[in-house]
C-alpha positions in Angstrom: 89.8 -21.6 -100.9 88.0 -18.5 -101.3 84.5 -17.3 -100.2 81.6 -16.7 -102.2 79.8 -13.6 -101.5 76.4 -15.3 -101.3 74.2 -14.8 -98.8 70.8 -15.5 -97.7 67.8 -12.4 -97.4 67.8 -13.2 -93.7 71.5 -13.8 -93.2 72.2 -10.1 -94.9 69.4 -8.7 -92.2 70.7 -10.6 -89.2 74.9 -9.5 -90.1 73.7 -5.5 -90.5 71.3 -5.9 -87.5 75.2 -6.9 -85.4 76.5 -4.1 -87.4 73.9 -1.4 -86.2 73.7 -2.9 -83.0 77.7 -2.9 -82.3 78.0 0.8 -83.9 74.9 2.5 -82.3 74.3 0.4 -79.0 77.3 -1.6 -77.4 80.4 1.1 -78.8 78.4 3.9 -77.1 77.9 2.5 -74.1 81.5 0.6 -74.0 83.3 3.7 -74.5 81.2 6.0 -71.9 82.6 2.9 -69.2 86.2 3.3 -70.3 85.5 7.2 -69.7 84.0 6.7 -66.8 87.2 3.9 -66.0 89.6 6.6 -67.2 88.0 9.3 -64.9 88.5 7.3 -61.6 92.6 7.9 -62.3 95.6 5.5 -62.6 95.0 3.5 -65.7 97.9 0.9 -65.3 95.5 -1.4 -62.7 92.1 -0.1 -63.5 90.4 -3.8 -64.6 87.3 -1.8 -65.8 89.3 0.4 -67.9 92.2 -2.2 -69.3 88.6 -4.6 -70.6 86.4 -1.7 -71.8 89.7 -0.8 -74.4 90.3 -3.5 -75.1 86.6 -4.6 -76.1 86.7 -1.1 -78.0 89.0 -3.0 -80.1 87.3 -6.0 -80.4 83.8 -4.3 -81.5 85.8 -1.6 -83.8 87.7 -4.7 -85.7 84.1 -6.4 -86.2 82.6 -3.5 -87.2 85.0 -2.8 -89.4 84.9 -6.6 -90.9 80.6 -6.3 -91.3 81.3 -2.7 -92.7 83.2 -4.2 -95.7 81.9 -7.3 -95.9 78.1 -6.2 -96.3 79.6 -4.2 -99.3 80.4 -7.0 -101.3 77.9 -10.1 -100.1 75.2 -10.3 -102.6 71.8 -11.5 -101.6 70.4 -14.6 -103.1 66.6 -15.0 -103.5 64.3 -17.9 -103.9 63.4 -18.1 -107.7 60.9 -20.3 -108.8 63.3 -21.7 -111.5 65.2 -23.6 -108.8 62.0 -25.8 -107.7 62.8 -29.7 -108.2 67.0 -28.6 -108.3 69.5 -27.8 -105.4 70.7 -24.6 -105.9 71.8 -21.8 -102.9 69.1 -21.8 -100.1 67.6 -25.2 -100.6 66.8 -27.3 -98.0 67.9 -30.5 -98.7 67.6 -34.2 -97.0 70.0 -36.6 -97.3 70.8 -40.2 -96.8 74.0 -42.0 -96.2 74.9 -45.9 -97.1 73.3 -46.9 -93.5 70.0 -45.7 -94.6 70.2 -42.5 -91.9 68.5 -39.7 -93.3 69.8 -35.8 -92.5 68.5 -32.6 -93.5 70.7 -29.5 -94.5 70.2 -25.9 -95.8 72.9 -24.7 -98.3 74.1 -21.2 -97.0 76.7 -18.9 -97.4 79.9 -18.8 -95.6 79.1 -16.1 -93.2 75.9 -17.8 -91.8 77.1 -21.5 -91.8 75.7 -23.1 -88.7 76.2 -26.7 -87.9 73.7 -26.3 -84.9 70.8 -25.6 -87.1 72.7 -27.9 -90.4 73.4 -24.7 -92.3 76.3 -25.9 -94.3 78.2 -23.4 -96.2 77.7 -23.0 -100.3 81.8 -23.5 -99.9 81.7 -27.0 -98.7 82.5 -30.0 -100.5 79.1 -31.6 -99.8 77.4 -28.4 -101.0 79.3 -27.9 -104.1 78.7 -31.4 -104.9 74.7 -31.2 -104.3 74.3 -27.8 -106.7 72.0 -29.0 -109.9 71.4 -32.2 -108.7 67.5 -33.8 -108.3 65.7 -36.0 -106.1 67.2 -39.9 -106.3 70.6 -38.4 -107.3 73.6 -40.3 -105.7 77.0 -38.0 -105.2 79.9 -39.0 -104.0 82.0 -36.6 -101.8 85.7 -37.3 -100.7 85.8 -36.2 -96.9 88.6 -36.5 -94.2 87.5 -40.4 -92.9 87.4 -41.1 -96.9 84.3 -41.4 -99.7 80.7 -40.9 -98.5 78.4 -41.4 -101.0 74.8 -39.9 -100.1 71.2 -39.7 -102.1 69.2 -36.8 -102.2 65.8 -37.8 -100.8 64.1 -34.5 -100.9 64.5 -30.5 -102.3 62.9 -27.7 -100.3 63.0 -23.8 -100.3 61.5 -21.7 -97.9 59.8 -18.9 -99.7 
């Protein structure tokens, strides 16, 4: 399956505030340690130095991943259009066949959250709530078999 390239306003903000912070703060500061590592002589058993490269690595492969991948995400905004539909940012509640109600905001991929019930725009359950209203019943095929669920309420946060 492939990604969409949606992403929230505050999604975009929060992925380049990692970028900026991995490429002006921690990379600085990382690399001055394995200097400073380096500096103290053999190399082979230095713990500091053998970590700080290979966390160079680690924030160098991310920046490089946030570098690209800002390039191509476009930003989806709340349009007034949307109100009474579920479309890409909406807040959503949900109930199953027991009568237990859950809320959900659909997101993109690369600020899906299951803590907060971000789910991402790539989902089955998110592709299967876009255009659909209040009192709307859809039916998803997941791995424990077919949920059916109602949508009891739309939201967006403007």
């Amino acid at each position: 399956m492939t990604k969409s390239n949606y992403i929230t306003r505050d999604g975009w903000v929060a992925l380049d505030r990692e970028l900026k912070f991995l490429w002006k703060e921690e990379r600085p500061q990382v690399t001055q340690a394995v200097s400073d590592a380096a500096a103290l002589g053999d190399r082979s058993e230095n713990a500091e130095y053998i970590y700080g490269k290979k966390r160079l690595r680690e924030i160098d492969r991310r920046v490089r991943f946030l570098s690209k991948r800002l390039e191509v995400l476009q930003i989806i905004d709340y349009h007034p259009k949307q109100e009474g539909k579920i479309f890409f940012g909406a807040w959503v509640t949900l109930e199953d066949e027991l009568g237990e109600e859950k809320s959900y905001r659909i997101v993109g991929c690369d600020e899906f959250d299951p803590a907060k019930n971000w789910i991402s725009i790539d989902s089955p359950v998110a592709r299967a709530l876009i255009g659909k209203k209040v009192d709307d019943e859809i039916k998803v095929n997941t791995p424990s078999g077919l949920l059916t669920l109602y949508v009891n309420r739309i939201w967006y946060e403007k």
